[in-house]
Backbone as ProteinMPNN parsed JSONL, in Angstrom:
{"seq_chain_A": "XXXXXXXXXXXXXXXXXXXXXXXXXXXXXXXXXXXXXXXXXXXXXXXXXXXXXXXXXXXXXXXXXXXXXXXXXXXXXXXXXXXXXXXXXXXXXXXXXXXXXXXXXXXXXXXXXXXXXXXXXXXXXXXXXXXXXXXXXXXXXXXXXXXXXXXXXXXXXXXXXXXXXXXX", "coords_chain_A": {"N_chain_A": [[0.855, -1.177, 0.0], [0.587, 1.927, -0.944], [0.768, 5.043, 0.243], [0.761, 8.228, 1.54], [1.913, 10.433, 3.381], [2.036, 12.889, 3.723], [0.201, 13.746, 2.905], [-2.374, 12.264, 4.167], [-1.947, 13.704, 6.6], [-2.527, 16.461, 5.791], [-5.081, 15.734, 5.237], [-6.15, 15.5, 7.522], [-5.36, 17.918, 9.406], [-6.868, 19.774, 8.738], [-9.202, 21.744, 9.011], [-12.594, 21.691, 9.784], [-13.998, 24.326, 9.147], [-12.437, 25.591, 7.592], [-13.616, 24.809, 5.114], [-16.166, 26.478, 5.072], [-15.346, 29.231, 4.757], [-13.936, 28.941, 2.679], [-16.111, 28.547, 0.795], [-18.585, 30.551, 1.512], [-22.266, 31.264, 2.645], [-22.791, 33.06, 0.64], [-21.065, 32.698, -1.787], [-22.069, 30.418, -2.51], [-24.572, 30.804, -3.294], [-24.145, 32.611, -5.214], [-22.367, 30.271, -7.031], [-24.811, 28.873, -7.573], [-26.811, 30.425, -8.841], [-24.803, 30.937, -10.947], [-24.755, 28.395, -12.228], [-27.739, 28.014, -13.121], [-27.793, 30.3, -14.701], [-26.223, 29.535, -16.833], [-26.926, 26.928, -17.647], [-29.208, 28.377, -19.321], [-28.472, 28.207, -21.871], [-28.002, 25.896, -22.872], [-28.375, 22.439, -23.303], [-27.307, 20.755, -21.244], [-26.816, 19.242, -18.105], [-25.91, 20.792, -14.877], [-23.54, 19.923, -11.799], [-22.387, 20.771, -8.992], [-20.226, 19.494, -6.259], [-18.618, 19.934, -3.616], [-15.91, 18.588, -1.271], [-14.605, 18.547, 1.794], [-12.058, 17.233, 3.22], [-11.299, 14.036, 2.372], [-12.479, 11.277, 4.408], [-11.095, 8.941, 6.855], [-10.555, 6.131, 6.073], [-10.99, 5.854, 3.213], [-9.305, 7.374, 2.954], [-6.662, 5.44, 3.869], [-7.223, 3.648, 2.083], [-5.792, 5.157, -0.013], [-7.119, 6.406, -1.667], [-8.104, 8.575, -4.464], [-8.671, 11.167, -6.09], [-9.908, 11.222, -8.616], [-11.307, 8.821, -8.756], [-13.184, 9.383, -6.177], [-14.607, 11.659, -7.252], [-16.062, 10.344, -9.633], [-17.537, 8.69, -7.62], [-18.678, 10.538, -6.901], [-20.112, 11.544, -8.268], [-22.107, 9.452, -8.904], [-23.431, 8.885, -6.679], [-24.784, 11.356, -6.578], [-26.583, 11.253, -8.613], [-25.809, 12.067, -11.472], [-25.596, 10.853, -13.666], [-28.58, 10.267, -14.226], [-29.748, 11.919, -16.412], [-31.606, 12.506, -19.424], [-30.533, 12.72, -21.803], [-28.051, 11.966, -21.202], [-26.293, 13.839, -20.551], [-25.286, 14.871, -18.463], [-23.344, 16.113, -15.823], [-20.632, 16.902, -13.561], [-18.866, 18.858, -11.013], [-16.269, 18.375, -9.197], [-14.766, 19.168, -6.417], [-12.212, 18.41, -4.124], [-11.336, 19.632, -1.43], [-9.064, 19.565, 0.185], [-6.505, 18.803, -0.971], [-7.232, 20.692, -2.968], [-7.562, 20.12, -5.435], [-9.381, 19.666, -8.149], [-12.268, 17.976, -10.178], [-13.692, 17.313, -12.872], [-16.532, 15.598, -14.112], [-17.625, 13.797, -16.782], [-21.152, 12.557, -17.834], [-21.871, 9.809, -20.221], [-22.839, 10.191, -22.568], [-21.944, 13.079, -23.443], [-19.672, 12.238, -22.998], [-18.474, 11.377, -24.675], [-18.404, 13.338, -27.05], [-16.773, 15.581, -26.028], [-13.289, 15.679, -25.365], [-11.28, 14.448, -22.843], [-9.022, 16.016, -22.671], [-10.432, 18.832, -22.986], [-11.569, 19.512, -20.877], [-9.728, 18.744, -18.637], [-8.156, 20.952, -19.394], [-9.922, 23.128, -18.153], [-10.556, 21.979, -15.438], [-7.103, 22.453, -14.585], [-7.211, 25.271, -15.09], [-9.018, 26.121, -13.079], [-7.836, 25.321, -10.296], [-5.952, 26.877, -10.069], [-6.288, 29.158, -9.621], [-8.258, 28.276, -7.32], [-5.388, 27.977, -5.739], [-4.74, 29.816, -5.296], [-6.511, 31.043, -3.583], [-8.904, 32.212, -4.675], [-11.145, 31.261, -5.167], [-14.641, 31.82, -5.244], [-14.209, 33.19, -8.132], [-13.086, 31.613, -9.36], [-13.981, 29.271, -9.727], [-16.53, 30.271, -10.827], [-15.144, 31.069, -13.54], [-14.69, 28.428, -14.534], [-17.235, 27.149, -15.116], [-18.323, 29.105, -16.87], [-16.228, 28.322, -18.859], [-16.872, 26.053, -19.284], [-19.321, 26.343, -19.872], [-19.666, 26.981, -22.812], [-18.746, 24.67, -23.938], [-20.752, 22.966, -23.268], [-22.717, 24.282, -24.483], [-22.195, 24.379, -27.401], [-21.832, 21.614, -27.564], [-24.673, 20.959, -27.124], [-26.787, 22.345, -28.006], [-29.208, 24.737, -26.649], [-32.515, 24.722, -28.385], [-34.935, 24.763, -27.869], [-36.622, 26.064, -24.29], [-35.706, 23.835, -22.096], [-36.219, 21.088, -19.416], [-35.297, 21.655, -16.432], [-33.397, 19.139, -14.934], [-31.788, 18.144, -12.986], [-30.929, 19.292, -9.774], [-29.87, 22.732, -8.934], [-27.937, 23.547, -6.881], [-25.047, 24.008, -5.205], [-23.532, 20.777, -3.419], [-22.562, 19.732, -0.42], [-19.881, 17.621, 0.077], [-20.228, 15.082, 2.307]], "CA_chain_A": [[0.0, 0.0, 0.0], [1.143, 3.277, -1.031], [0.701, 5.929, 1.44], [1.741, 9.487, 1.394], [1.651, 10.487, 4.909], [1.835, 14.251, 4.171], [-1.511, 14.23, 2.339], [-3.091, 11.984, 5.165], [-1.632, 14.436, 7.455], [-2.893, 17.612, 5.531], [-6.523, 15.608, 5.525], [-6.295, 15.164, 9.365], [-5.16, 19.124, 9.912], [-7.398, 20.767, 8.027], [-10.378, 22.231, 9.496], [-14.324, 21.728, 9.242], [-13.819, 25.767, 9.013], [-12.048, 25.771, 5.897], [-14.976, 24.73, 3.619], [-17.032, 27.466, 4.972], [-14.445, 30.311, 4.861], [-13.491, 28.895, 1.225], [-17.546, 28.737, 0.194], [-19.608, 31.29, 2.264], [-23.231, 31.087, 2.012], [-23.065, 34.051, -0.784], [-20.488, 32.328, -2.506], [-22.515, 29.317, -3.057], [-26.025, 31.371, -3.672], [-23.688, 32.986, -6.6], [-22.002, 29.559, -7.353], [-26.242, 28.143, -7.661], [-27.189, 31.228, -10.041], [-24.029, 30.7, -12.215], [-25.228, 27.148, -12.736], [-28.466, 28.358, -13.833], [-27.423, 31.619, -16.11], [-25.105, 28.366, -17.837], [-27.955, 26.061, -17.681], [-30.227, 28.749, -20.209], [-27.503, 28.808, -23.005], [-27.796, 24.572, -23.508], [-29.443, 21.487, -22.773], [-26.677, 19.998, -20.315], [-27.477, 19.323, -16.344], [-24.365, 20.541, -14.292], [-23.661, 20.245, -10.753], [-21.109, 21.194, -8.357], [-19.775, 19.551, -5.272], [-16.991, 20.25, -2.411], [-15.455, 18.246, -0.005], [-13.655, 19.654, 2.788], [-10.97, 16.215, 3.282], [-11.623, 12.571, 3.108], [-11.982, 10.242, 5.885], [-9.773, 7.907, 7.323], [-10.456, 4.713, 5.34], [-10.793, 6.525, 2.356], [-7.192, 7.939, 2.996], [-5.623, 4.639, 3.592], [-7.05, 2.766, 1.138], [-5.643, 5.52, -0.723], [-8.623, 6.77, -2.413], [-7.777, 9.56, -4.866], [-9.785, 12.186, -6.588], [-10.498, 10.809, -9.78], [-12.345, 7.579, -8.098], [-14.097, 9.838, -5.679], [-15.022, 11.942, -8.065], [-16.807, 9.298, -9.937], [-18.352, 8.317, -6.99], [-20.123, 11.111, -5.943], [-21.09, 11.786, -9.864], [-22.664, 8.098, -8.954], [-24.261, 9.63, -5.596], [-25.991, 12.493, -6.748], [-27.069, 10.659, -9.759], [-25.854, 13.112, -12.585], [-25.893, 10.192, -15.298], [-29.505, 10.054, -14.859], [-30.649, 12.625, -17.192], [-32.883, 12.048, -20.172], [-29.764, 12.965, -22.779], [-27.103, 11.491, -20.639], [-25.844, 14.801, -20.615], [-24.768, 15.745, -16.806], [-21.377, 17.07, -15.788], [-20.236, 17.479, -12.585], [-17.131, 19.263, -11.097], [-15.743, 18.082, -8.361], [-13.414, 19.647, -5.199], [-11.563, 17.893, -3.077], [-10.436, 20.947, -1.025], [-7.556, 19.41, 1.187], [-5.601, 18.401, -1.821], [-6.928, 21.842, -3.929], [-8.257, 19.397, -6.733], [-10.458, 19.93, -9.025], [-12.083, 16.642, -11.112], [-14.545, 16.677, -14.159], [-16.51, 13.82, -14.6], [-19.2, 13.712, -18.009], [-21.666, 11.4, -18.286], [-21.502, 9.13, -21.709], [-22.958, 11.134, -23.79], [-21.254, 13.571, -23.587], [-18.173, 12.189, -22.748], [-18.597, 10.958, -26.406], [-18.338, 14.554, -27.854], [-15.652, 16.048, -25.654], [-12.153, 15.005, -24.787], [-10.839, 14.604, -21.758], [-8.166, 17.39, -22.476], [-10.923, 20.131, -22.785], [-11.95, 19.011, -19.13], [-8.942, 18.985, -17.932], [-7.676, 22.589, -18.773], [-11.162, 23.606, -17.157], [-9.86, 21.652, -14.022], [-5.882, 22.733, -13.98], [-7.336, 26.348, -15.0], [-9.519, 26.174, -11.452], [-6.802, 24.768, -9.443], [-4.697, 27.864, -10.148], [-7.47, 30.011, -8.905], [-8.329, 28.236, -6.191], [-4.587, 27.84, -5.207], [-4.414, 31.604, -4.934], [-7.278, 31.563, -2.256], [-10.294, 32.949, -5.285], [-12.506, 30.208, -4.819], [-15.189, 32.215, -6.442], [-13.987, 33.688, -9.121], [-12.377, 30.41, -10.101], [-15.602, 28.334, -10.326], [-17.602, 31.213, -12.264], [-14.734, 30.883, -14.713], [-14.41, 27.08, -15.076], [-18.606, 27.385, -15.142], [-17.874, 29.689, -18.308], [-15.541, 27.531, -20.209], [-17.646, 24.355, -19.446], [-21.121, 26.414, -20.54], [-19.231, 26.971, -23.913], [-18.478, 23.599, -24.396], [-22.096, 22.547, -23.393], [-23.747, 25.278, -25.916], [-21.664, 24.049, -28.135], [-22.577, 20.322, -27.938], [-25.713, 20.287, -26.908], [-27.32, 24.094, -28.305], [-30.729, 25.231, -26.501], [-33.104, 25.178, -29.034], [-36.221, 25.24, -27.032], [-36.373, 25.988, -23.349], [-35.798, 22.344, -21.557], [-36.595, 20.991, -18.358], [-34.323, 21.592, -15.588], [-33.466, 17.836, -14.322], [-31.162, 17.834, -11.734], [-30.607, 20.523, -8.708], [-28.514, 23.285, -9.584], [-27.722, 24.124, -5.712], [-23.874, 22.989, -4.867], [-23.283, 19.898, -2.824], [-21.077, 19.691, 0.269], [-20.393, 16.319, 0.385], [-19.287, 14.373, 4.159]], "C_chain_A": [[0.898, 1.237, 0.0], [0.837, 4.094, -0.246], [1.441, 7.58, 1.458], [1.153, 10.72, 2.225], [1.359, 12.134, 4.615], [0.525, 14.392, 3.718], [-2.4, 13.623, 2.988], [-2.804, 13.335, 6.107], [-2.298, 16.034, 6.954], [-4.886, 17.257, 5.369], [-7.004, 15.683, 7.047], [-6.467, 16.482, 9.756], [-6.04, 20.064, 9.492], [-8.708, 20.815, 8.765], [-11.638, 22.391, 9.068], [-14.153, 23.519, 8.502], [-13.503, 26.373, 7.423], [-13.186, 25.748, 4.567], [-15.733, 25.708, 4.075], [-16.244, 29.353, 4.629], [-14.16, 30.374, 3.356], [-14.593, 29.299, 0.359], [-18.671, 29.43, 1.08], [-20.739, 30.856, 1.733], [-23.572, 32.323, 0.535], [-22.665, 33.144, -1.542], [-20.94, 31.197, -3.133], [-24.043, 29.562, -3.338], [-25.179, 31.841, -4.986], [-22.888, 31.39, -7.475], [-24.377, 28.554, -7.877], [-26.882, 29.551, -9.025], [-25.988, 31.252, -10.997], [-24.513, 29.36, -12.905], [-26.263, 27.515, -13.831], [-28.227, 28.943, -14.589], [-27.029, 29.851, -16.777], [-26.124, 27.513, -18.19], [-28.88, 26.701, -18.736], [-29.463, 28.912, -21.249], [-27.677, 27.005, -23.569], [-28.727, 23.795, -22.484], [-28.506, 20.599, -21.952], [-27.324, 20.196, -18.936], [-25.706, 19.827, -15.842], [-24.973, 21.012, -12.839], [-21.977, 20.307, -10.162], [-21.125, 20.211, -6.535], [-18.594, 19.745, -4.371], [-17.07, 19.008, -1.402], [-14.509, 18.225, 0.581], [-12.191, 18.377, 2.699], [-12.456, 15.103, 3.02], [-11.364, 11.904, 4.189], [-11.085, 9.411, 5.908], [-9.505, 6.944, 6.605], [-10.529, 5.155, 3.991], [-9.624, 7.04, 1.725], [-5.988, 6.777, 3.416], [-5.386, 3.513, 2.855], [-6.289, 3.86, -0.217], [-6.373, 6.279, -1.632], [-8.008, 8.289, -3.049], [-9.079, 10.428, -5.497], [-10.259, 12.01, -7.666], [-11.793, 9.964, -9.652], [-13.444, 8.015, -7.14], [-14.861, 10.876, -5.976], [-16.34, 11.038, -8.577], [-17.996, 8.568, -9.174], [-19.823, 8.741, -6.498], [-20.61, 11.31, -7.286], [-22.468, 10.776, -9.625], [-24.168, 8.776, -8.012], [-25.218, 10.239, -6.235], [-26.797, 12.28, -8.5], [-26.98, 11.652, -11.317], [-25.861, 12.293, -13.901], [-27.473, 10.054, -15.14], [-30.654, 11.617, -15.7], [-31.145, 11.963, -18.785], [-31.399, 11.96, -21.254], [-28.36, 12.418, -22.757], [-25.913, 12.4, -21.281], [-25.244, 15.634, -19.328], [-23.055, 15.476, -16.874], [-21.409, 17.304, -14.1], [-18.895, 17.727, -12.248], [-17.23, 19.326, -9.553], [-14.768, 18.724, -7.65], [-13.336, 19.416, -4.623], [-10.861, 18.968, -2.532], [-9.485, 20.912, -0.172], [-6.347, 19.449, 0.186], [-5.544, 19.568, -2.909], [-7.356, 20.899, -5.143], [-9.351, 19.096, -7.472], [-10.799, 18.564, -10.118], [-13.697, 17.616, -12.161], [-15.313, 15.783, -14.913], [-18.638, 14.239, -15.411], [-19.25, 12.13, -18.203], [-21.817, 10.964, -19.701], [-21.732, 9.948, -22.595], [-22.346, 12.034, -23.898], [-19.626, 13.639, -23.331], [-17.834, 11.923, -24.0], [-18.045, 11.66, -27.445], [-17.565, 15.332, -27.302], [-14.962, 15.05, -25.026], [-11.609, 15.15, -23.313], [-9.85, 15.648, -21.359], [-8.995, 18.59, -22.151], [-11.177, 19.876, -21.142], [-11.093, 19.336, -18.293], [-7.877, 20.089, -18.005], [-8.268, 23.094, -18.211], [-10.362, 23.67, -16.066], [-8.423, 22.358, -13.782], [-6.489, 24.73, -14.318], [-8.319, 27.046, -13.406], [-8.7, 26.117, -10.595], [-6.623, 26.221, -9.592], [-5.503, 29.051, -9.431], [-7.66, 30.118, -7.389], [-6.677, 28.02, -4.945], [-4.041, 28.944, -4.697], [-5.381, 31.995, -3.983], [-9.143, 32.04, -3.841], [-10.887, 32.158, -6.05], [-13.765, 30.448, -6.107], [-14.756, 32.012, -7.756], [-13.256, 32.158, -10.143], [-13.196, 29.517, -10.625], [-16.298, 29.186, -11.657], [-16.728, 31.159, -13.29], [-14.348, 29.915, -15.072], [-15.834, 26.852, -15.292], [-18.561, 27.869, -16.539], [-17.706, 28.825, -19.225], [-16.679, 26.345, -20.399], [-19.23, 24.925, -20.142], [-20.575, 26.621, -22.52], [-19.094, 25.679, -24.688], [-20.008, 23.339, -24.526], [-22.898, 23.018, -24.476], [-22.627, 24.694, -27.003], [-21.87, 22.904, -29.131], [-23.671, 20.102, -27.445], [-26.81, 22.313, -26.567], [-28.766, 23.353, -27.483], [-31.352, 25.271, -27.782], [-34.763, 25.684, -28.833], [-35.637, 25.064, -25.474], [-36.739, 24.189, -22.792], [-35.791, 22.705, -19.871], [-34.866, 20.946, -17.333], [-34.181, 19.925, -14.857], [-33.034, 17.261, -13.198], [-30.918, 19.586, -11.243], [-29.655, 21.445, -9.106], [-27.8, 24.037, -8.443], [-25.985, 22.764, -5.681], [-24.169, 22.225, -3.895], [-22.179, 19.978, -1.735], [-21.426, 18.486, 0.856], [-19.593, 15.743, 1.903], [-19.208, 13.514, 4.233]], "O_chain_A": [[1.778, 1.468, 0.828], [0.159, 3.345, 0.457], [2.65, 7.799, 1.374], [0.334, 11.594, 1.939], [0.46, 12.653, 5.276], [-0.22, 15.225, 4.236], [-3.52, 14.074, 2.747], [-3.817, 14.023, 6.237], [-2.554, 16.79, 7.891], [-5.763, 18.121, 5.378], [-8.131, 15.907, 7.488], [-7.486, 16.695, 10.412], [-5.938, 21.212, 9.924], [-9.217, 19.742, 9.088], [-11.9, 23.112, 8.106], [-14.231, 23.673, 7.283], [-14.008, 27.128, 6.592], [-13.409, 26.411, 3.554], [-16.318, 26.068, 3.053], [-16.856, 30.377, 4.328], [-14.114, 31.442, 2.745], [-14.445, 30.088, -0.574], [-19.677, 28.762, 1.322], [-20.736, 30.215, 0.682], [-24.471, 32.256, -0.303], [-23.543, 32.535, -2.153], [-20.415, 30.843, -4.189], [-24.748, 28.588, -3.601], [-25.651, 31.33, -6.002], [-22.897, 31.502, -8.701], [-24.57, 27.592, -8.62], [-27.36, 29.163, -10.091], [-26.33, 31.709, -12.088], [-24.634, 29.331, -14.13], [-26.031, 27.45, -15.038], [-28.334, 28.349, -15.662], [-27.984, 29.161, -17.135], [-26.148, 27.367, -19.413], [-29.546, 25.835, -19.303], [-29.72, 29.986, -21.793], [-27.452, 26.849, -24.77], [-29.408, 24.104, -21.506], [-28.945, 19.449, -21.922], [-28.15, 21.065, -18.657], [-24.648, 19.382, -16.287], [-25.915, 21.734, -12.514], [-20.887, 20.026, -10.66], [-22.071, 20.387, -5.767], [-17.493, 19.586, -4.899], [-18.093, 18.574, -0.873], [-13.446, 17.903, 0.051], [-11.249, 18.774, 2.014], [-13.67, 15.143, 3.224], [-10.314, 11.886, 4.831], [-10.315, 9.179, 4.976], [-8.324, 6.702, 6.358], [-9.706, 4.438, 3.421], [-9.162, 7.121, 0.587], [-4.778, 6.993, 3.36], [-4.429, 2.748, 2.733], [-6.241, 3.372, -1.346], [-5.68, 6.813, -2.497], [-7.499, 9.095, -2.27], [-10.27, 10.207, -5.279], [-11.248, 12.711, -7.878], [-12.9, 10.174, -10.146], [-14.49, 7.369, -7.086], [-15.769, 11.185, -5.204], [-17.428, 11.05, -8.001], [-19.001, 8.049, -9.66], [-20.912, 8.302, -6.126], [-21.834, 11.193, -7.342], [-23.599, 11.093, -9.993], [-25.319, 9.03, -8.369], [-26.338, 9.777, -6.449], [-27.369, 13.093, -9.226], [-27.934, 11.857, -12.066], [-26.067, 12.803, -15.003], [-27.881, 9.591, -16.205], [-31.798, 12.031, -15.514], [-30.875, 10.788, -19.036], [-31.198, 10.774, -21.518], [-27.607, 12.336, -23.727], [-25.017, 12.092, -22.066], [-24.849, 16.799, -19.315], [-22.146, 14.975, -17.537], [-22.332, 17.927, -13.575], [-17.924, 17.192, -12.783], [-17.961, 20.028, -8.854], [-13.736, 18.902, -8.296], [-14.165, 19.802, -3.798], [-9.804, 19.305, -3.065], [-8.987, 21.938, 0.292], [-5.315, 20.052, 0.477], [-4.562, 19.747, -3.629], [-7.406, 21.685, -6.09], [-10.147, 18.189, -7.227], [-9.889, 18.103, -10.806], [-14.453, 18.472, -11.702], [-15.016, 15.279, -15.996], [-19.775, 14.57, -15.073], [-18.505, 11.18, -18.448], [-21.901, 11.91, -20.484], [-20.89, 10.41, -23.365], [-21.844, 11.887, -25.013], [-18.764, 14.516, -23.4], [-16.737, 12.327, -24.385], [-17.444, 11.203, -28.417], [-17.378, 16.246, -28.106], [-15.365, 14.053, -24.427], [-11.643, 16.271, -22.805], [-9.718, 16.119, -20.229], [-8.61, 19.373, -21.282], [-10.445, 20.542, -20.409], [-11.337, 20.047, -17.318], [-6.99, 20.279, -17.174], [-7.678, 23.823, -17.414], [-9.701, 24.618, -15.64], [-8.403, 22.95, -12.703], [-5.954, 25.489, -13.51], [-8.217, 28.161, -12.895], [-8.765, 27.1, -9.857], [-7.518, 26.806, -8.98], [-4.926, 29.771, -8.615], [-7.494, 31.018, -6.566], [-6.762, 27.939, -3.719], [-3.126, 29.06, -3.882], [-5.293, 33.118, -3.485], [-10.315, 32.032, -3.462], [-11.133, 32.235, -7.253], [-13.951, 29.877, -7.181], [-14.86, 30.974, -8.41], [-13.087, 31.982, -11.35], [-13.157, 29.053, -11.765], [-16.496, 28.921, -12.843], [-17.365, 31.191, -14.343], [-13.553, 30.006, -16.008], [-15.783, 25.866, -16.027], [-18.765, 27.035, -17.421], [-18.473, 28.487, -20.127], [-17.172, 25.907, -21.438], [-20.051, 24.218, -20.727], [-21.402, 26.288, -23.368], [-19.295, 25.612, -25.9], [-20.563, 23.44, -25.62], [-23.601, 22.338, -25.224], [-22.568, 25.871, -27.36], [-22.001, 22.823, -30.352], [-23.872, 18.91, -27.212], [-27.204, 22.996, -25.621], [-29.239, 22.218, -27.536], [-30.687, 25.971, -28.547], [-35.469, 26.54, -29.367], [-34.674, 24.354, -25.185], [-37.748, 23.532, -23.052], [-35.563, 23.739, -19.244], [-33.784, 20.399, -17.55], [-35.147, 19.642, -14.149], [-33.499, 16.322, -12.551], [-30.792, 20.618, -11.903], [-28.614, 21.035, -9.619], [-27.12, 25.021, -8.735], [-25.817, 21.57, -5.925], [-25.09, 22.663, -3.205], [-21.02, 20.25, -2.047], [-22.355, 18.13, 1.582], [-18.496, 16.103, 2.33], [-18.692, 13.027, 5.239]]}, "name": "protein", "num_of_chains": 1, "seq": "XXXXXXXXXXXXXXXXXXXXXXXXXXXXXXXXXXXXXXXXXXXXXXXXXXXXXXXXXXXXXXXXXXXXXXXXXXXXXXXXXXXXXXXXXXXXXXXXXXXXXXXXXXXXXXXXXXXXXXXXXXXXXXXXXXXXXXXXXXXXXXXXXXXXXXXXXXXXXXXXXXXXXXXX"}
């Protein structure tokens, strides 16, 4: 088992505190109306969650951010839309990591590179402390992509929640 004690150790030190200091309740009333504005430009679902660290067993089976990513995509059920068109973006905020995870269909029609300048263009944001401002502009790029592949042409049904997630 691999192990890499300083990033258990920076999940252990880090403070409930942090996720609220990082995402105020404004910051996530403006992170819930960026969704939407993005949400009337295309027919994708997107959601957002945070979580502050992982737990213990989580952190010594190793558990990284790609896989828990995936998981909570699983959780909050963003593959079940009608177009199999949901997106969610993921933050692991002990580690500062940002994931990306599209459901089939649209994983179909974008590459995993556009995704992942989104993500390393967040990181850099949030590694400077501007949380905000870092989401509303990885929100941006990703509503571009969405209008892109999957244009509004009539108003559609909203399918999934567009309120962020703080997951525990």
């Amino acid at each position: 088992m691999n192990m890499n004690f300083k990033r258990i150790l920076r999940h252990f030190l880090t403070p409930p505190w942090t996720l609220r200091r990082a995402f105020p309740v404004p910051v996530m009333n403006a992170i819930t109306e960026a969704i939407r504005t993005s949400e009337r430009r295309h027919r994708g679902e997107v959601r957002f969650a945070v979580e502050s660290v992982l737990d213990w067993r989580r952190l010594l089976r190793n558990e990284q951010p790609p896989e828990r990513a995936r998981d909570v995509f699983s959780i909050l059920r963003v593959w079940d839309t009608e177009e199999n068109n949901g997106v969610l973006i993921y933050l692991l905020l002990a580690d500062r990591h940002v994931e990306i995870v599209a459901d089939r269909g649209l994983h179909r029609r974008v590459g995993p590179e556009e995704w992942a300048a989104i993500c390393r263009s967040m990181e850099a944001y949030f590694a400077a402390g501007r949380f905000e401002e870092g989401l509303v502009q990885g929100l941006q790029a990703m509503t571009e992509i969405l209008a892109r592949e999957y244009p509004l042409s009539t108003p559609s049904d909203n399918e999934l929640p567009d309120e962020p997630v703080v997951v525990k």
